[in-house]
C-alpha positions in Angstrom: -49.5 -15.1 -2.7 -52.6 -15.0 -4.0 -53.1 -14.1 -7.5 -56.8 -12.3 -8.5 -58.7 -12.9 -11.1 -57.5 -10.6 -14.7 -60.2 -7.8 -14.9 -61.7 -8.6 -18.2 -61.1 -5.3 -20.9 -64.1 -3.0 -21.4 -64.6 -2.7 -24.6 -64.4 0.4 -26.2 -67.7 2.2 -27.9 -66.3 3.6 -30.8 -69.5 4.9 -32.4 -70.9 6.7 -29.6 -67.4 9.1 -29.5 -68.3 10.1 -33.2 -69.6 13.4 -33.3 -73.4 14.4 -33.9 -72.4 15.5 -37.3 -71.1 11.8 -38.0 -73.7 10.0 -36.2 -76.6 11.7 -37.7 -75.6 10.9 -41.4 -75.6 7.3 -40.4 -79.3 7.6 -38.4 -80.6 9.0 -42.0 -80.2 5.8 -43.5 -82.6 4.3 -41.2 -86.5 4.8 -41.1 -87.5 7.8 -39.1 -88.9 5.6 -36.2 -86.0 3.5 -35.9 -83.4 6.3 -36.1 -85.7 8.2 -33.4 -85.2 5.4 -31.0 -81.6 5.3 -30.8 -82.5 8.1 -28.2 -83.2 5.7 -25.7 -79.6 4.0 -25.8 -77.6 7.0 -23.8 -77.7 10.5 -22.8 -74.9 10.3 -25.5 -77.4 9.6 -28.2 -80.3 11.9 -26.9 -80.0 14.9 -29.7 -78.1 12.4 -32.3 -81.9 12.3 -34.4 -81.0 16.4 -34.6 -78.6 15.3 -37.4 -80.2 13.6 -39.5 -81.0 14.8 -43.3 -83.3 12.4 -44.1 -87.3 12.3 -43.1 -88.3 8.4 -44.0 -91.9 7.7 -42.4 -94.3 5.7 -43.7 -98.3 5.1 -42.2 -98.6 2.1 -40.9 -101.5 0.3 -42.4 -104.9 -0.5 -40.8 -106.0 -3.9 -39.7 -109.0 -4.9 -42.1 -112.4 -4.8 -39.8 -114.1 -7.4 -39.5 -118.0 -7.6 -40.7 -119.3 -6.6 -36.9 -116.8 -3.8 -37.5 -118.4 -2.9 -40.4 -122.4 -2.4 -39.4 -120.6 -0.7 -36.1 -118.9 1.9 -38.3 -120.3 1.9 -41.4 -121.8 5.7 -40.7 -119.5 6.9 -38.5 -115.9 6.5 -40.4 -115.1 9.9 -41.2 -118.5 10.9 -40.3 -118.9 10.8 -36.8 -120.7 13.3 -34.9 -117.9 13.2 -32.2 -114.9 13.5 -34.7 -113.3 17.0 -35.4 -112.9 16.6 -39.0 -110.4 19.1 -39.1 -107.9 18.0 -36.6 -104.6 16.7 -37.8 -104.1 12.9 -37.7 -102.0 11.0 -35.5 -99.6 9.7 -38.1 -99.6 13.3 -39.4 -98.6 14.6 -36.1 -95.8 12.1 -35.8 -94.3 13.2 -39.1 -94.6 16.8 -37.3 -92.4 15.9 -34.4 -89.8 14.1 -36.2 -89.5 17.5 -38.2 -89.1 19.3 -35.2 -87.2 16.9 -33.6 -84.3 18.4 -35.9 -83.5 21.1 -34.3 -83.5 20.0 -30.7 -79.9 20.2 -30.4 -78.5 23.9 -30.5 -76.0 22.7 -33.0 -76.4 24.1 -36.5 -79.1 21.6 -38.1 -77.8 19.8 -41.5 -79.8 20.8 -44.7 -82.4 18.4 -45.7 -81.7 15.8 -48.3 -85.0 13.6 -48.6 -88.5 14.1 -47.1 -90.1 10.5 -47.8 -93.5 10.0 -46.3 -96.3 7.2 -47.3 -99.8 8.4 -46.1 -102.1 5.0 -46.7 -105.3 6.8 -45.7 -104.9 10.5 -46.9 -108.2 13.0 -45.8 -108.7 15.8 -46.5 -108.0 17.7 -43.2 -104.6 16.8 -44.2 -103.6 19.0 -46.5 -102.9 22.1 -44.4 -100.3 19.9 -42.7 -99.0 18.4 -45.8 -98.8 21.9 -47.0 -96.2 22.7 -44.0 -94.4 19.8 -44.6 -93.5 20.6 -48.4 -92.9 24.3 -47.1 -90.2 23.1 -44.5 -88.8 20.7 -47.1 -88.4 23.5 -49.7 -87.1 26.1 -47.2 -84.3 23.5 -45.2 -83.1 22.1 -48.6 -79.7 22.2 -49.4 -77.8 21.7 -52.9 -80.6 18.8 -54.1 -83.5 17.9 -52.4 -85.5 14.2 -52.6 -89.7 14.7 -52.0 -91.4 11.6 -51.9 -95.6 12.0 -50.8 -97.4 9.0 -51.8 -100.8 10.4 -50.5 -102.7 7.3 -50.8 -102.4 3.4 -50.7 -104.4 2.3 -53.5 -103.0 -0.6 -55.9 -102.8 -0.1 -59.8 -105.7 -1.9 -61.1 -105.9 -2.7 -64.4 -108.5 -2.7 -67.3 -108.8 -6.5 -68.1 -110.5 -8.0 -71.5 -112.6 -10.3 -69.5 -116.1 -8.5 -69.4 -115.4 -8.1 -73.7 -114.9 -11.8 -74.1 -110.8 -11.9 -73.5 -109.5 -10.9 -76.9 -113.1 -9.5 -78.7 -111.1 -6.1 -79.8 -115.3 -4.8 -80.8 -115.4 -3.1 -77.9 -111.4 -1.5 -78.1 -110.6 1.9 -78.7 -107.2 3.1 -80.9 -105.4 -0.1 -79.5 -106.2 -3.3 -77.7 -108.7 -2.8 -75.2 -108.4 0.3 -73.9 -111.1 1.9 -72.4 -111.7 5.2 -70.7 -110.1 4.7 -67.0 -113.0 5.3 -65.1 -111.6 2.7 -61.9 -109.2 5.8 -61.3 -111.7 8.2 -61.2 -113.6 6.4 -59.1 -111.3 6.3 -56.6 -110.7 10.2 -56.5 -114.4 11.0 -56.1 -114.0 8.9 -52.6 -111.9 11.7 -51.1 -110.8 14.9 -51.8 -107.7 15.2 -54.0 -104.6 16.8 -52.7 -103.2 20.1 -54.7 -99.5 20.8 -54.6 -98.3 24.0 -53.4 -97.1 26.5 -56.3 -93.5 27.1 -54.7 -92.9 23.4 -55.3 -93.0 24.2 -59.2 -89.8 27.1 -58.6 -87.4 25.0 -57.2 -84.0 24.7 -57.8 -82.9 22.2 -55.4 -85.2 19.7 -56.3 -83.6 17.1 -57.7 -86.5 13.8 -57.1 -90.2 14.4 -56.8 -92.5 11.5 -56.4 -95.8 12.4 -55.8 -99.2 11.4 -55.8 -102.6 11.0 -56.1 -102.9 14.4 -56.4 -104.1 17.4 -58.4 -100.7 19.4 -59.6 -102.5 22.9 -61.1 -99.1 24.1 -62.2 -98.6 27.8 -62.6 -97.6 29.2 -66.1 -94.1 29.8 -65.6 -92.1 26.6 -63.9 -88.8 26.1 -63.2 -87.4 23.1 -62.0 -83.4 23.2 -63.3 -82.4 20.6 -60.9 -85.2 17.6 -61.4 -83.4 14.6 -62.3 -86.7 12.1 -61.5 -90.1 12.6 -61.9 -93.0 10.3 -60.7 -96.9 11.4 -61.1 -99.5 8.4 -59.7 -102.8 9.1 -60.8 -102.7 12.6 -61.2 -106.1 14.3 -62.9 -104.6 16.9 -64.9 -104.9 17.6 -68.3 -102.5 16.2 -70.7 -101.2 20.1 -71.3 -100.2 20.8 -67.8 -98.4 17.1 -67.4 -96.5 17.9 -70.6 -95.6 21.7 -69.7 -94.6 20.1 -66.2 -92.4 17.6 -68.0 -90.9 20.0 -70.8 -89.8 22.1 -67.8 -87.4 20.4 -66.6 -83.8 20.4 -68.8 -82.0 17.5 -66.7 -85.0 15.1 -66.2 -83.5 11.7 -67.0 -86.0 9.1 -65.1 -89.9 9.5 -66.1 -92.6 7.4 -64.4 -96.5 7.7 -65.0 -98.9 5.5 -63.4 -102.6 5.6 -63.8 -102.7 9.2 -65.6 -105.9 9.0 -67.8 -105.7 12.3 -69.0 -102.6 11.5 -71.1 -103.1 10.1 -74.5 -100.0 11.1 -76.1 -96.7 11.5 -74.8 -93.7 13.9 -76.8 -90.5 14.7 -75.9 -88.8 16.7 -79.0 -87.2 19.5 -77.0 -86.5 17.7 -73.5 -83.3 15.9 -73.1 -82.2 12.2 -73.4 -84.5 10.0 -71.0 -82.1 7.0 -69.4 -85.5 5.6 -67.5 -89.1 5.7 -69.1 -91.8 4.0 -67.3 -95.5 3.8 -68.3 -97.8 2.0 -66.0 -101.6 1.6 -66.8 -102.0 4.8 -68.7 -105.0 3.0 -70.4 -105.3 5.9 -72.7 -101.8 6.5 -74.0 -101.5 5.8 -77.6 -99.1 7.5 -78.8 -95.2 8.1 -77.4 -92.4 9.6 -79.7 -88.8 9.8 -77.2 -85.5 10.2 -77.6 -84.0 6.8 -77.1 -80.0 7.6 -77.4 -79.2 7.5 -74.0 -82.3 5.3 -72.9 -81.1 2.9 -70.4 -84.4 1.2 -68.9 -87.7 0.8 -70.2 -91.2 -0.6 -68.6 -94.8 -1.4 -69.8 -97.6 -2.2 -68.5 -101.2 -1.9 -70.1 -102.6 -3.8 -73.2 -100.8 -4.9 -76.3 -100.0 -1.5 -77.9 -100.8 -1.2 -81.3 -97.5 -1.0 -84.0 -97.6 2.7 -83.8 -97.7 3.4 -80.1 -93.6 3.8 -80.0 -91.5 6.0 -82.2 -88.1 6.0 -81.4 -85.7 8.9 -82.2 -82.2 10.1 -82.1 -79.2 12.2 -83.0 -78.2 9.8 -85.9 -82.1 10.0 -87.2 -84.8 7.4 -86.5 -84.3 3.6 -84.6 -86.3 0.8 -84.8 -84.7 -0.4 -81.7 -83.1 1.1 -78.4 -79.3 0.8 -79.2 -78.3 1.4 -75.4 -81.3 -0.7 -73.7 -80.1 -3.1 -70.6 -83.3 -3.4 -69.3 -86.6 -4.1 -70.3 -89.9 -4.8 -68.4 -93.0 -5.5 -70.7 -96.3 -6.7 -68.6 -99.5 -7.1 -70.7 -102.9 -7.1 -68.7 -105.4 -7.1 -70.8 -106.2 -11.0 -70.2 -104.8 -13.5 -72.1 -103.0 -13.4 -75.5 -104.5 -15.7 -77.9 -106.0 -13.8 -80.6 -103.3 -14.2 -83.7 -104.0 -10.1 -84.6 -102.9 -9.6 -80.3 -99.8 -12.0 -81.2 -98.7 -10.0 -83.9 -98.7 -6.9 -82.2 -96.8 -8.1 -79.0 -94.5 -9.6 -81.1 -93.9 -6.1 -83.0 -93.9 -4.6 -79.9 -91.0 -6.8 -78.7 -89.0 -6.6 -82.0 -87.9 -2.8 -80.4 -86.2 -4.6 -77.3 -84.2 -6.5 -79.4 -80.9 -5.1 -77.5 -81.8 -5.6 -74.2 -79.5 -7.0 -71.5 -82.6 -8.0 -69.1 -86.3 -9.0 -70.9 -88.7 -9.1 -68.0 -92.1 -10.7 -70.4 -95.4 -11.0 -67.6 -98.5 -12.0 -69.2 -101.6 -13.8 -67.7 -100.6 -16.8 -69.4 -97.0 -17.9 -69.1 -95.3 -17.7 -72.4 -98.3 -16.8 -74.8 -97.9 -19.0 -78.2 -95.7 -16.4 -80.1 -93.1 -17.1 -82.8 -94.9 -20.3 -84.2 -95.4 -18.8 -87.4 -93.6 -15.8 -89.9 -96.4 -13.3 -88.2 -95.5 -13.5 -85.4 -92.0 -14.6 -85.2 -89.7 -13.6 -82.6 -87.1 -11.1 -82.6 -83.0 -12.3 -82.2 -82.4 -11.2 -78.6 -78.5 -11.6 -79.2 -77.3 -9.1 -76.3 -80.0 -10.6 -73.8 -78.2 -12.6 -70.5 -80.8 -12.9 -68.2 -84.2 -13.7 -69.5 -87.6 -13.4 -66.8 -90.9 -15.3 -67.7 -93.7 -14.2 -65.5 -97.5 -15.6 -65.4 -99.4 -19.2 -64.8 -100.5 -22.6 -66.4 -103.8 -22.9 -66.5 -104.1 -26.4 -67.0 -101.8 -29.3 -66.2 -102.2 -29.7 -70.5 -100.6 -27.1 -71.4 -97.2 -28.4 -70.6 -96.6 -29.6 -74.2 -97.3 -25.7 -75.3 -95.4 -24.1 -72.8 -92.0 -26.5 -73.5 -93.1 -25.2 -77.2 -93.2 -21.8 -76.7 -90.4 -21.9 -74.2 -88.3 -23.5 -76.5 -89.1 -21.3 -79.6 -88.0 -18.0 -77.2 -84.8 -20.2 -76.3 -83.4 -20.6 -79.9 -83.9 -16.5 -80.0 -81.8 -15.5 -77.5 -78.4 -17.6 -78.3 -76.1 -15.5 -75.5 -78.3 -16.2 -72.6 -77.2 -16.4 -69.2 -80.1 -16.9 -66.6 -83.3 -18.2 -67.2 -86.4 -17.3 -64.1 -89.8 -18.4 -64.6 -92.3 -17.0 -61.8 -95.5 -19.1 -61.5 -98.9 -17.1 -60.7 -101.7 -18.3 -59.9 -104.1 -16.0 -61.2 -105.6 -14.7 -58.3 -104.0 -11.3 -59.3 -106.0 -11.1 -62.4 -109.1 -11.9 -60.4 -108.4 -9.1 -58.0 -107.6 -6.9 -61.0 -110.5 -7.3 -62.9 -112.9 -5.4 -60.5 -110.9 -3.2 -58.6 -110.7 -2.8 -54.9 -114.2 -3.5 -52.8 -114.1 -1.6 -49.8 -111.6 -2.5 -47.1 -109.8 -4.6 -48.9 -111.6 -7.5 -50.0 -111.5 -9.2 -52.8 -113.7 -11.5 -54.9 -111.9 -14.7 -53.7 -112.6 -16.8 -51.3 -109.8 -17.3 -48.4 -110.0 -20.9 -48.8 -109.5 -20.7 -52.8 -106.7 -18.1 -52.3 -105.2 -20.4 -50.3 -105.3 -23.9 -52.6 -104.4 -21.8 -55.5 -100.9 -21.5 -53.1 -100.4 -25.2 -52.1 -98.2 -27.4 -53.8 -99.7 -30.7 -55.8 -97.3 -34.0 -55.9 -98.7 -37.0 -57.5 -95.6 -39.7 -57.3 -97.6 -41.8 -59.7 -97.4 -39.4 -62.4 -94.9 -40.3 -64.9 -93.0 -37.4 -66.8 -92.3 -38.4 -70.1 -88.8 -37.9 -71.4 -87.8 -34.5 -72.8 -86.9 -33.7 -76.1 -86.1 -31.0 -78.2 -83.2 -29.3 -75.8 -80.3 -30.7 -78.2 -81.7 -28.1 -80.8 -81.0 -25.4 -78.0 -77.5 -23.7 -77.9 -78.2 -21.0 -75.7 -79.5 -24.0 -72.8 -76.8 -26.1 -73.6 -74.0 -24.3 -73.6 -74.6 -20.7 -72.2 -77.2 -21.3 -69.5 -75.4 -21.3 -65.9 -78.5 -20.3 -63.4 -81.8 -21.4 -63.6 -84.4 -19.7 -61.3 -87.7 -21.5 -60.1 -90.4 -18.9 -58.3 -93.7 -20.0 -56.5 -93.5 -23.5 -57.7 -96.2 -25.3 -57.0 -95.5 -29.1 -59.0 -98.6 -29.9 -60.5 -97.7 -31.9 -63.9 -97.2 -28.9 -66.3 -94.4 -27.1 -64.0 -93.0 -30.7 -63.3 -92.4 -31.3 -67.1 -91.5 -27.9 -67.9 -88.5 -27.9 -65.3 -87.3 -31.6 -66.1 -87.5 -30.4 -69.7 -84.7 -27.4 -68.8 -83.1 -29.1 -65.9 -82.1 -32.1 -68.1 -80.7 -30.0 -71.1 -79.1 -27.6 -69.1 -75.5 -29.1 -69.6 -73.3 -26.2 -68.4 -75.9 -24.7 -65.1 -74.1 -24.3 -62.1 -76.9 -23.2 -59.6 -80.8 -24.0 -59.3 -82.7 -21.9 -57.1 -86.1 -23.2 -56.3 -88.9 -21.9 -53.9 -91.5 -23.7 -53.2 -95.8 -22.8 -53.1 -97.1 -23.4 -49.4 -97.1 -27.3 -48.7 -95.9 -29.8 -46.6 -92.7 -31.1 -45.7 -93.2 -34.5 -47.2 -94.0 -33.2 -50.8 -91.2 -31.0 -50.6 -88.4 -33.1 -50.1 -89.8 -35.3 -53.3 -90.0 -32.2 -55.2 -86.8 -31.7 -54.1 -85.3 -35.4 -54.4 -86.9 -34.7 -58.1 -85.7 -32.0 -59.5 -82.4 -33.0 -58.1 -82.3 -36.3 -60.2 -82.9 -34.2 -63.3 -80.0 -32.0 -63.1 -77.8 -32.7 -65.6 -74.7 -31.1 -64.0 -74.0 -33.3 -60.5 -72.0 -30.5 -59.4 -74.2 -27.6 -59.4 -75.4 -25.5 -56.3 -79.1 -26.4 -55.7 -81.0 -23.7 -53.2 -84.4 -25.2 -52.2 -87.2 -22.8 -50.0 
């Protein structure tokens, strides 16, 4: 008799017998576009994008034209006699018909969670449509409601001390060298600003709005009970409306600012207890007074503040530090830190950190030469585990300093865990300097953009023996992962990682990523750094 083959088992698709309900809370978690195209897997999956409660779209961004593209265009972006300025653009239409796309199915349509949608080129025929699109949002909402418009790509350019001569405060206003943000306005006058509806100010289901470049004009009466997290990006308004906007809403724990101007002081007596405060490139701000019980995370970035710029409050009277910081994230760019009045200052600024969990310091210049004297001498960072050093050697001499300084930051923070240095290469700060040119470029040549990337190996060079790590409790006996970012091996990094590799008695991983170089230099980088690690039985991760 002739036995068949077995028939092999189908296997079972478990997901598509979940019910539209079911399968369009999954889809939300997935951009827009990707959840839209699920479509095309069955008939079974056709109205599953009708269930979704989250809108996620973002613009995709424009291929920089070339210079033939340029002269070809140059009068006709925008400005085209063949162009209907006022029709709706195609990535604004696509945003459209995934909102419609929600109620395809006759099935009742879920309330809507988040509306998140990233517009890189944002015109002015625009705003109609945006209009409907905060309008649907609003009236679809169910208990709390997410609103995310970033109505521009434009990068946060900062005010750098270069064309004062670096750290020449003559030319500085109240603090460091802070100037009137005129790169900001700029950059409004090149299109016309978007102004938010007045419904979106009487909310109650808002809970996160993240919005901007854009003009606010809020009305006189607001109320926003629900708004947990707030995020303005270069918004024009006057410092009263941004504060009436802000004192408005009762439950507001996470505060961002970016590139607001207008705002040279920042008080919150009556609002409650921030956990997250971020200030980025408000070039004006001098003055912020906040309610730090509660206080969770902080960030800076902008020029060394003066002593004054932070008072710190709370129930049991005034701080000089945050008692319930875990993390904070301090980036100074206002070119580099050399002046000893700019050292003191940072320092100061730093001493009100002194209970962070997680110190992010970014500077132009890795490390800048603080705590070598009683002016400027470091805080105790005794509740700090993980410690992140951002910014780039200029020279190949400055290795001696940077063990220094390195060292001096070491003996301050005797309970750390992880240690992450981050080489740049300064190409950011050349980019920064003079803000955006149009389309995109920059003043740096592709060619030098693409040395200042490449890995240097000289197997001649020899490293002179560290010293100085025996004086370092924290590195020899609390240290366990040591993080290597960008690295490029030219002699400075080279001595600064045998310096910590070789002291690091107790580390248990190295993670290392290389610059862009070739294979051959490496595997000697590699070969290298593995010869100086102290502990043989460590993880090393190389990429």
């Amino acid at each position: 008799m002739e036995i068949g083959h077995a028939a092999k088992p189908v296997r079972e698709d478990r997901i598509s017998k979940l019910d539209d309900a079911v399968l369009g809370h999954v889809l939300s978690f997935l951009p827009s576009k990707q959840a839209a195209r699920a479509a095309a897997l069955s008939s079974r999956w056709r109205d599953a994008f009708a269930g979704v409660h989250t809108v996620s779209i973002e613009e995709p961004e424009a291929s920089v034209p070339t210079y033939d593209d340029d002269d070809r265009h140059r009068y006709s972006h925008d400005h085209g006699s063949n162009k209907d300025l006022h029709l709706p653009s195609h990535f604004g239409a696509t945003i459209t018909a995934a909102i419609v796309a929600r109620h395809r199915s006759p099935a009742a349509t879920p309330p809507l969670r988040a509306l998140r949608v990233a517009l890189h080129d944002y015109k002015y025929r625009d705003s109609v449509t945006v209009d409907q699109w905060i309008s649907y949002a609003l009236k679809q909402a169910g208990s709390a409601l997410e609103l995310d418009l970033r109505l521009r790509c434009l990068p946060i350019y900062c005010r750098r001390a270069h064309d004062d001569g670096g750290d020449d405060d003559t030319a500085s206003s109240k603090y460091g060298n802070v100037v009137p943000d005129s790169s900001v306005q700029v950059h409004m006058e090149s299109y016309f600003l978007y102004t938010v509806p007045r419904g979106l100010f009487s909310s109650s289901a808002l809970r996160t709005l993240r919005i901007g470049p854009c003009r606010l004009s809020p009305p006189s009466a607001i109320s926003l009970p629900s708004l947990v997290e707030l995020l303005l990006s270069r918004v024009p308004d006057g410092e009263e409306e941004v504060r009436r906007l802000i004192s408005a809403c009762p439950r507001l724990a996470d505060l961002t600012l970016e590139s607001c101007g207008t705002v040279t002081a920042l008080s919150f007596p009556d609002a409650p207890r921030l956990r997250r405060l971020v200030l980025r490139c408000c070039h004006n701000l001098a003055s912020v007074i906040i309610d730090v019980s509660e206080l969770r995370a902080f960030e800076y970035r902008g020029a060394v503040p003066d002593v004054s710029f932070l008072t710190m409050f709370g129930a049991n009277g005034w701080f000089l530090t945050m008692p319930s910081l875990t993390s904070c994230n301090v980036d100074i760019c206002s070119g580099e830190i050399s002046a000893p009045e700019k050292l003191s200052r940072l320092t100061a600024f730093l001493y009100q950190f002194a209970s962070a969990k997680h110190l992010r310091l970014r500077s132009e210049r890795l490390c800048p030469s603080i705590g070598d004297d009683t002016v400027t001498r470091l805080p105790t960072f005794r509740n700090l585990q993980h410690l992140e050093l951002w910014g780039h050697l200029p020279t190949d001499d400055d290795a001696a300093d940077i063990i220094s300084t390195t060292s001096r930051i070491l003996r301050h923070a005797p309970n750390l865990e992880v240690l992450s240095f981050v080489f740049e290469t300064g190409t950011r700060t050349d980019a920064d300097k003079d803000g955006p040119l149009p389309h995109g470029r920059y003043n740096c040549k592709e060619e030098e953009l693409l040395d200042a990337h490449r890995l240097r190996y000289n197997r001649y060079s020899v490293l002179d023996a560290p010293t100085g790590g025996a004086r370092l409790p924290c590195l020899a006996n609390r240290v366990r992962e040591i993080n290597l970012v960008h690295y490029q091996g030219g002699r400075a990094q080279r001595k600064l990682a045998k310096f910590l590799l070789c002291n690091a008695w107790v580390m248990d991983e190295l993670w290392c990523q290389f610059a862009e170089g070739p294979l051959w230099m490496q595997t000697e980088l590699m070969r290298e750094m593995k010869s100086w690690v102290t502990n043989k039985n460590a993880n090393t991760v190389f990429r």
